[in-house]
Structures are given as structure tokens and as C-alpha cells.
C-alpha positions, 0 to 999 in steps of 0.5 A: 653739451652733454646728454645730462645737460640736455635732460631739462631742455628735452624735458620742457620741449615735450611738456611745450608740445604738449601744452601747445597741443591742449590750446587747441582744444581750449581755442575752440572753446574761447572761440565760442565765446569771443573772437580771434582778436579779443581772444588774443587781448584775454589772453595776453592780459592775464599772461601779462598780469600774472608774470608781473606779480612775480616781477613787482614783489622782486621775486623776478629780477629784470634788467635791460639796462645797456642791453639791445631792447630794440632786438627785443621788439624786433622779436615781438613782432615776429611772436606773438605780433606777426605770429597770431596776426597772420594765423587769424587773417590766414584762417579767415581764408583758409581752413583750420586743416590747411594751417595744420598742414601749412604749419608742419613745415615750419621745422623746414623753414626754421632749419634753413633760417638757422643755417642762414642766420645762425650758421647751424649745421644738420647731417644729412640724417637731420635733414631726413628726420626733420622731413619725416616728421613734416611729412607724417603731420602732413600724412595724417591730414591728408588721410583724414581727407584734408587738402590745400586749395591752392586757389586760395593763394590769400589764405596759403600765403598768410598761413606760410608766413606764419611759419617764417614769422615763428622760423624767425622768433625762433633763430632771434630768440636762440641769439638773444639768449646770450644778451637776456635772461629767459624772463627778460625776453618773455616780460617785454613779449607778453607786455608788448603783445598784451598792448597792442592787442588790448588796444586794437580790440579795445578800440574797435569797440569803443570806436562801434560801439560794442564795448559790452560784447568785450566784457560778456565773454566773461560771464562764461567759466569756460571762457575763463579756464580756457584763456587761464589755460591759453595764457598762463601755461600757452603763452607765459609757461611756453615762452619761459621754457622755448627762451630756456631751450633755445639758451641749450639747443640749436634752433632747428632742433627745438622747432621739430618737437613743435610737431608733437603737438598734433599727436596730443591735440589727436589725444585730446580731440578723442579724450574730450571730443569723441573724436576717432582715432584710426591706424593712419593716425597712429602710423603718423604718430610714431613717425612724427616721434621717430623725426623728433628722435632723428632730428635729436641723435643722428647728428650727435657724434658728428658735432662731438667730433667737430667741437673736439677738433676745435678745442685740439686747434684752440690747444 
């Protein structure tokens, strides 16, 4: 594919950065108001309801008919099923710092899961610049003061699973991109998710008798523009545009632009938070960008000439 082609790719990978890093910010917001897992359930409801209004009026043309729709389900229990589970059961017992730090390491885990299972390839440039930018999100937490207790192996396992479990989204959704349509896959993910976790909270509820604890969150405003924010854009946009990417651009590739996104939540937290912004954070920052820029045009000549030399042994 040539660079043209890989204009819009690029475009939606750093605008999928940049969501992710905002829903940092509006996560904690909806955290004041409601917990993890009736988060989740808000927030998988109105990313479910608004794509299906599309889909009802036939603006969204859907069709699983003869396809594999259980490689879909599979998918789903990686993301957002396994995904966000392991990430709340993980931050229970470990700090939001360590699943920064943890969750830098899913380009290392996507890059060998893609080689496995996709047989992709990355020059040894690749290999770097995706370390790089692990270790420049690892560099910033660390200078901040962060640190992994690794007596807190509960919490460390759980977050690192986390990484697996997105590592294996990524390489089964770039697969499927040949079998379904961006909007097929994200219909059946959203839908799954918005079920499963508005009935799990819905009956834990019920079953305590605290249904009105549910429903109060939405008195609040806040509460409402940050789970609009966190489904329509977080959830239903990104997972439109990542299905879209990965139709275009090798796994690996993709998963280290996810590493952008600590530079945005840094901006945002300073912006809207007051949070401080010191040299080691703008070191890190150019490093993350420059691993991104690696990952993406060290390999480039190398994969031209190996599709070249395909096409001259097909002649």
C-alpha cells in the first residue's frame, strides 16, 4: 500500500490516540459519580443505542449471513469483555500508575502476537522504535515517581493480561477485516458488551436492593457528557476507526500509536486539571513520537522490496 493510501489509516490512528487520551480524563469524572462496572453498563448502552439508530433506518447495511459470527464473539471477549474486566479487577489491586506503566507494553505484546498469528514481520528498526516508545511511557512514569510493587502479583497479573487481551483484539480483528465490514464487527461488539454488562450491574442491583443507586448518577450532567464522551467517541468512533486500520495496516504497526495517547492525557490533565508539565515530560513525549514515526518508515523500503520480489515470482 502506498503512502497515499495510508493517509486516512494514519489520520484515524492519531485522532483514536487522542480520543483514548481524553477518556482519561472523563473516566474520572464518571468514576465520581458511578462505579466501574455500572460505568461500563452507561457506557456501552449509549454507544449501542446510537449506532443502532443508523442501522434501524438502513443508513448502516449489516450482513453476518454465511459468516463466521462465533470468530466475532470470540473477539468481544477479548474487547471489551476481557479488556475492561481485567482493568477494573486489576486497578482494585493495583495503582492507576502501574497500569500506565503495564499497559505500555501492549505494542511489545501485540508485535509478537501478530508474528505468531498473523506471520508479520518488523525490521530490526521496528523492533527498536516500538521499544522506544514503551520505554519513553515507562521513563515518564517512573521520573513522576511511579513504581510497580511486584508484591502486588494479583493486580501485576490482571493489568498484563490486559495487554494480551487487547494484543489479542487487535491480531483477531485485523483477520477478520477480510470477512466483515468495520461496522459488522463493531455492531456485534458494542451489542455484546452493552448485554453483558448492563446485565451483570442491572442484577447486582436488583438482586442488593440498590436499584436506585443505578439510575442517580444520571441527575448529574457530568455524569452524562462524560459517558456520551466515553461511548460514543471512546467506545463506538474508536472501535469504527481501529476495525477501518487494521483492514489497511499490519497489527503491530497500529498498536504503538495507542502510545500517544499518554501524551494527550499529560495535555489534558495540565489543560483541565493543573497538572504540571516538567522536562522529563516533554523528553518522553518526543520519544514516544519518534518510536511511533519508527515503527511506521524504518520498515518501509524492506516490505516494498519483499512484495516486489513476490509479484516478479507470481510473473
Amino acid at each position: 500500500m502506498n503512502q497515499k493510501d495510508l493517509r486516512l489509516p494514519y489520520f484515524f490512528a492519531v485522532l483514536n490516540a487522542v480520543i483514548i487520551g481524553l477518556s482519561f480524563l472523563f473516566a474520572k469524572l464518571s468514576l465520581e459519580y458511578a462505579g466501574p462496572l455500572d460505568t461500563l453498563s452507561f457506557r456501552f448502552t449509549a454507544s449501542f443505542i446510537v449506532m443502532s439508530v443508523p442501522v434501524a433506518f438502513g443508513w448502516v447495511k449489516l450482513s453476518y449471513r454465511g459468516k463466521p459470527l462465533y470468530k466475532v464473539l470470540l473477539l468481544a471477549t477479548m474487547y471489551p469483555l476481557g479488556f475492561f474486566t481485567l482493568q477494573a479487577f486489576g486497578l482494585q489491586h493495583a495503582t492507576s500508575a502501574e497500569g500506565g506503566i503495564l499497559y505500555a507494553f501492549t505494542p511489545v505484546v501485540t508485535m509478537v502476537v501478530a508474528s505468531l498469528f498473523l506471520k508479520e514481520t518488523t525490521t530490526v528498526l521496528q523492533k527498536l522504535s516500538i521499544f522506544l516508545s514503551v520505554f519513553s511511557v515507562v521513563f515518564i512514569f517512573v521520573m513522576k515517581g511511579s513504581s510497580i510493587d511486584l508484591s502486588n502479583m494479583t493486580g501485576i497479573s490482571l493489568l498484563l493480561l490486559t495487554c494480551v487481551a487487547f494484543a489479542g483484539y487487535t491480531v483477531l480483528a485485523r483477520s477478520l477485516s477480510k470477512q466483515f465490514s468495520p461496522a459488522e464487527i463493531t455492531y456485534m461488539m458494542l451489542g455484546i458488551g452493552f448485554a453483558v454488562f448492563l446485565s451483570v450491574s442491572f442484577t447486582g442491583h436488583a438482586a442488593s436492593g440498590t436499584l436506585h443507586r443505578f439510575f442517580a448518577p444520571l441527575a448529574s450532567g457530568t455524569f452524562i457528557v462524560s459517558i456520551l464522551f466515553l461511548g460514543v467517541l471512546s467506545s463506538l468512533v474508536t472501535a469504527l476507526t481501529s476495525t477501518y486500520i487494521l483492514s489497511k495496516m499490519e497489527a503491530s504497526k497500529m498498536s504503538v500509536f495507542a502510545n500517544l495517547s499518554t501524551i494527550v492525557s499529560m495535555a489534558a490533565g495540565a489543560m483541565f486539571l493543573g497538572e504540571e508539565i516538567t522536562l522529563y515530560h516533554l523528553i518522553g513525549s518526543v520519544l514516544i513520537i519518534a518510536g511511533v514515526i519508527g515503527t511506521n518508515r524504518l520498515g518501509r523500503k524492506k516490505a516494498a522490496a519483499r512484495m516486489l520480489k513476490t509479484d516478479r515470482v507470481k510473473a
